[in-house]
C-alpha positions in Angstrom: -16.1 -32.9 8.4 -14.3 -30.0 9.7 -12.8 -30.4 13.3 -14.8 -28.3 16.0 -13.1 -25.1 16.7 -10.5 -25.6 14.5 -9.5 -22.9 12.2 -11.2 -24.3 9.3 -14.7 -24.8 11.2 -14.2 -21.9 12.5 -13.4 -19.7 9.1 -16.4 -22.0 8.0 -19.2 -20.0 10.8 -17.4 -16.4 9.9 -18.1 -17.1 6.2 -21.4 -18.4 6.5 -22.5 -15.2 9.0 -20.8 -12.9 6.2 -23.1 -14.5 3.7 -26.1 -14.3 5.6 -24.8 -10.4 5.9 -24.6 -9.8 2.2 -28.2 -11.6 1.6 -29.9 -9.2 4.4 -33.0 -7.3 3.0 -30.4 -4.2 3.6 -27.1 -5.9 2.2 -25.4 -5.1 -0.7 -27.5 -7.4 -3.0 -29.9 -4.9 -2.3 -28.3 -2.0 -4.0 -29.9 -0.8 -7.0 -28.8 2.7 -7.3 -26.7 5.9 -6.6 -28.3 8.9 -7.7 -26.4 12.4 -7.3 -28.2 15.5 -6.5 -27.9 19.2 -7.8 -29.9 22.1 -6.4 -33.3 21.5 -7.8 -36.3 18.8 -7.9 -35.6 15.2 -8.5 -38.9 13.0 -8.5 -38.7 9.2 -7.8 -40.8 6.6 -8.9 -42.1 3.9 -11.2 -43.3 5.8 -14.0 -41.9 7.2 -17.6 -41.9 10.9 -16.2 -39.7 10.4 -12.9 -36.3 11.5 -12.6 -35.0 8.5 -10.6 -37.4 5.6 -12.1 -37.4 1.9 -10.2 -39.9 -0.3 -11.4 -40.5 -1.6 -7.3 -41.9 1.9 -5.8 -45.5 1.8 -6.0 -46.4 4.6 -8.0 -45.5 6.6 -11.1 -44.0 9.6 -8.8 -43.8 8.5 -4.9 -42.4 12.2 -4.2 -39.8 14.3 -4.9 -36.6 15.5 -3.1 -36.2 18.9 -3.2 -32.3 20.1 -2.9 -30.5 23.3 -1.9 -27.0 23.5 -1.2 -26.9 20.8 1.7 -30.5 20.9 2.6 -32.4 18.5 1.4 -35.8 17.5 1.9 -38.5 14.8 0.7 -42.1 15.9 -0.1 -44.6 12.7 -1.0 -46.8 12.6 -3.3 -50.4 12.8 -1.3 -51.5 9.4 -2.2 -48.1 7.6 -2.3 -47.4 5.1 0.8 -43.9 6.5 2.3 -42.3 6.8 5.4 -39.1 8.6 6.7 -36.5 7.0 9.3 -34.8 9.7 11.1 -36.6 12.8 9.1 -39.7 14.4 9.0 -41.5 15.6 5.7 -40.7 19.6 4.8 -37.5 19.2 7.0 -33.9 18.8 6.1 -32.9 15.4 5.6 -29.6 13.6 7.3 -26.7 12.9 5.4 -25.2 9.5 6.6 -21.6 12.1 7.0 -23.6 13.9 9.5 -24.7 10.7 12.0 -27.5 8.1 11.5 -28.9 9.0 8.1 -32.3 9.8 6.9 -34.0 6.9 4.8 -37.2 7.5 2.5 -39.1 4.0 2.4 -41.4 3.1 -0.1 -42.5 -0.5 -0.1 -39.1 -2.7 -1.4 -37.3 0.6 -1.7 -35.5 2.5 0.5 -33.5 6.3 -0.5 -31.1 7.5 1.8 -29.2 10.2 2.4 -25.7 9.9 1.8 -22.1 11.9 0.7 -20.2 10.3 -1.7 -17.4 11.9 -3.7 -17.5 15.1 -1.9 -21.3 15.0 -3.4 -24.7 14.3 -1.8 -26.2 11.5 -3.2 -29.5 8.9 -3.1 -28.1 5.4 -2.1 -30.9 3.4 -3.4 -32.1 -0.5 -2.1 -34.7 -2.6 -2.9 -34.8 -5.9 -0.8 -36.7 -7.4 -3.9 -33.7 -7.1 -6.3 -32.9 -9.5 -9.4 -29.7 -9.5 -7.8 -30.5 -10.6 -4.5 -33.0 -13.2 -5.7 -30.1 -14.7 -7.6 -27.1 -14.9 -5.6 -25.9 -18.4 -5.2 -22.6 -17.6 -2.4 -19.2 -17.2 -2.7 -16.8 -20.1 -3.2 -13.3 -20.1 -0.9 -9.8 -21.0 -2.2 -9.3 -24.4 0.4 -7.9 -23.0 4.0 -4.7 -22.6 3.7 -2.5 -22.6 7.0 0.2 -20.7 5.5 -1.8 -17.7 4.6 -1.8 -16.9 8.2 1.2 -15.2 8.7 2.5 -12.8 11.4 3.1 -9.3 10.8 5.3 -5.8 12.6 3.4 -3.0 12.8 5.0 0.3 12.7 2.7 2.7 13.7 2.3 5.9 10.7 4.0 9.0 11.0 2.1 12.2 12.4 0.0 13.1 9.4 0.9 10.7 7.2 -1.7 9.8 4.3 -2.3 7.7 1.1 -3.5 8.2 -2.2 -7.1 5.5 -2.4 -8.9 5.9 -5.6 -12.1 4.7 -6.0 -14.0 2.5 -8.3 -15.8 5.7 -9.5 -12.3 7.7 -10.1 -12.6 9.5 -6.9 -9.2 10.7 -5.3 -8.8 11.2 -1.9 -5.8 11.0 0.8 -6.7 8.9 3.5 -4.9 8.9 7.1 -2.5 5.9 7.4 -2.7 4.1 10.5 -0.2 1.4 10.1 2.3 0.0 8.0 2.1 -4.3 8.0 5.4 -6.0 7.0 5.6 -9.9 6.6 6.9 -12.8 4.9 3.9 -14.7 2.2 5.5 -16.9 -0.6 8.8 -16.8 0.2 9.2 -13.0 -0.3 8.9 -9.7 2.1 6.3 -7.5 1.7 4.4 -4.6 3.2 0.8 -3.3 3.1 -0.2 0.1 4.2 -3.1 -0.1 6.3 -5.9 2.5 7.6 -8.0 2.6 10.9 -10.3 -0.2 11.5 -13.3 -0.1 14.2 -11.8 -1.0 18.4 -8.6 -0.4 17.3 -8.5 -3.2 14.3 -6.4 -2.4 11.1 -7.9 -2.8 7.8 -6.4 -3.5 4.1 -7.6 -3.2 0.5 -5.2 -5.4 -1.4 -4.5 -6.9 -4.7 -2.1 -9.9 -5.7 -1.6 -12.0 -9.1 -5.1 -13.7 -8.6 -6.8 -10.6 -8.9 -8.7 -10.1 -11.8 -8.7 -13.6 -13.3 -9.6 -15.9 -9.9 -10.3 -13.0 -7.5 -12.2 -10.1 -7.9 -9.8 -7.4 -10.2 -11.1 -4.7 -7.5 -8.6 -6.4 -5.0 -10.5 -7.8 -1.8 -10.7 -6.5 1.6 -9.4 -7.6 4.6 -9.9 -6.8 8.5 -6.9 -7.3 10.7 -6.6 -7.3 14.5 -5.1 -4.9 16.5 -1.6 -4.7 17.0 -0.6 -6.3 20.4 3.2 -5.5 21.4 3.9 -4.2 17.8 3.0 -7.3 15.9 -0.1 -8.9 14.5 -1.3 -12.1 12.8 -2.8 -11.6 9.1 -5.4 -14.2 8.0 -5.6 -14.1 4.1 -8.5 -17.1 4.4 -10.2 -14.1 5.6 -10.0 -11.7 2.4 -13.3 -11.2 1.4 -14.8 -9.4 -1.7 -15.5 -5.9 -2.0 -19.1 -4.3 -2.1 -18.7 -3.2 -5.9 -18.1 -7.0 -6.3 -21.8 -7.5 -6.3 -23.1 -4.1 -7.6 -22.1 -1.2 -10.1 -23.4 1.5 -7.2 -20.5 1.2 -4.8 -17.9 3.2 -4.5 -15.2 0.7 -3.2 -11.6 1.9 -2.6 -9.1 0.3 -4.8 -5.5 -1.2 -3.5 -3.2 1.4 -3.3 0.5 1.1 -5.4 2.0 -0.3 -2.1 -0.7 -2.7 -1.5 -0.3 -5.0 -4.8 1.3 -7.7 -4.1 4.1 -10.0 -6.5 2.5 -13.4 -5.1 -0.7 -15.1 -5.7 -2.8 -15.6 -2.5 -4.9 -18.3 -2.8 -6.6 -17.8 0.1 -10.1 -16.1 1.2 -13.0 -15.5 -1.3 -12.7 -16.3 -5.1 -15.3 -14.7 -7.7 -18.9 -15.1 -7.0 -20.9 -17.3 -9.2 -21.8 -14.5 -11.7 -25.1 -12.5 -10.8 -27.6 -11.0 -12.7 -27.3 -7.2 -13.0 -29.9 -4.9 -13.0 -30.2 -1.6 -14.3 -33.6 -0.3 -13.6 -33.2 3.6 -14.2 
């Protein structure tokens, strides 16, 4: 049994609150869609003649979003059961780049609002997914004490960016906000990290377990704020991306400068695999 407060009961209670997280009726199990919008009407719901068809809203057509430029709005169907968070029916809608967004609710399904690829889309949930009703957890490499290595932290240049792609293909510069250099594995290396939340510093990296004992996507990985120029990276920590669990992400990918040479067997391995569903 793990020691209390040690660093391997304690990476034992983060991982266990980051499971609970993913199994939420609003986690990413949950995600069952990502529907882009044109100018035009786009009906939802369960039936043969709906443009977005999920087989959990509660009637053939629920509504239909109605989309100009950036306005959008939602207009139910008369006898459909729907509500809107943060919207009101016949008025724009809130895209999630624009504050809290707007979220269509329909039973197990929720529709909001969001921009993704420079393009308003529907990011769809349903808290009843095959997905969610599958997932068995995510196994850990064994906590390894020299995963947790100390890092400089030189601060980016004025406007300095990197080049992120995305799972979808999506290029976009990104600022930097530091660059991480440390020893792992006998070697040097360096990861180029962006802006966390409270000043935190966070990485999307890959190394030589990606793609056969890690997820190929790379994994993620929070870091805490520099203190004095220097910070402590915990690879026990890395954790899987989004798109891990679900083809409707739209995960950043490591960048060229954040692949490393050495295998880190540290942090989360592949999920036990899950059930995917395709509904529409």
């Amino acid at each position: 049994m793990p020691v209390p407060n040690s660093p391997i009961s304690q990476r034992a209670a983060w991982h266990a609150a980051r499971v609970e997280s993913l199994r939420r009726a609003d986690g990413w199990l949950t995600l069952v869609g990502l529907d882009f919008l044109r100018d035009g009407s786009w009906s939802v719901g369960n039936g043969s003649g709906a443009t977005f068809r999920y087989a959990n809203c509660t009637a053939a057509q629920i509504g239909r979003f109605e989309v100009a430029g950036d306005a959008v709005r939602f207009v139910p169907t008369p006898s459909a059961t729907v509500t809107i968070e943060r919207g009101a029916v016949g008025e724009p809608l809130i895209a999630d780049d624009k504050g809290a967004p707007s979220v269509v609710v329909n039973a197990t399904m929720t529709f909001t609002l969001v921009r993704r690829n420079g393009t308003l889309a529907l990011r769809v949930r349903d808290s009843a997914s095959a997905v969610r009703a599958a997932f068995q957890g995510i196994e850990l490499f064994d906590y390894q004490p020299s995963a947790v290595v100390k890092a400089a932290v030189t601060p980016a240049l004025p406007g300095q960016t990197v080049t992120i792609t995305n799972v979808k293909g999506f290029v976009e510069e990104q600022p930097v906000a530091a660059v991480l250099d440390f020893e792992l594995g006998g070697q040097r290396h360096q990861l180029i990290a962006t802006s966390g939340s409270d000043g935190s510093l966070f990485v999307v990296f890959a190394d030589q377990t990606s793609g056969a004992e890690t997820y190929g996507g790379g994994r993620f990985l929070d870091i805490p704020a520099p203190i004095g120029g220097n910070t402590t990276i915990d690879f026990n920590r890395a954790i899987n991306p989004p798109c891990c669990f679900t083809a409707f992400a739209t995960c950043p990918l490591p960048p060229a400068t954040n692949r490393l040479s050495v295998r880190v067997v540290a942090g989360e391995r592949l999920p036990r695999k899950l059930e995917t569903s395709n509904e529409h």
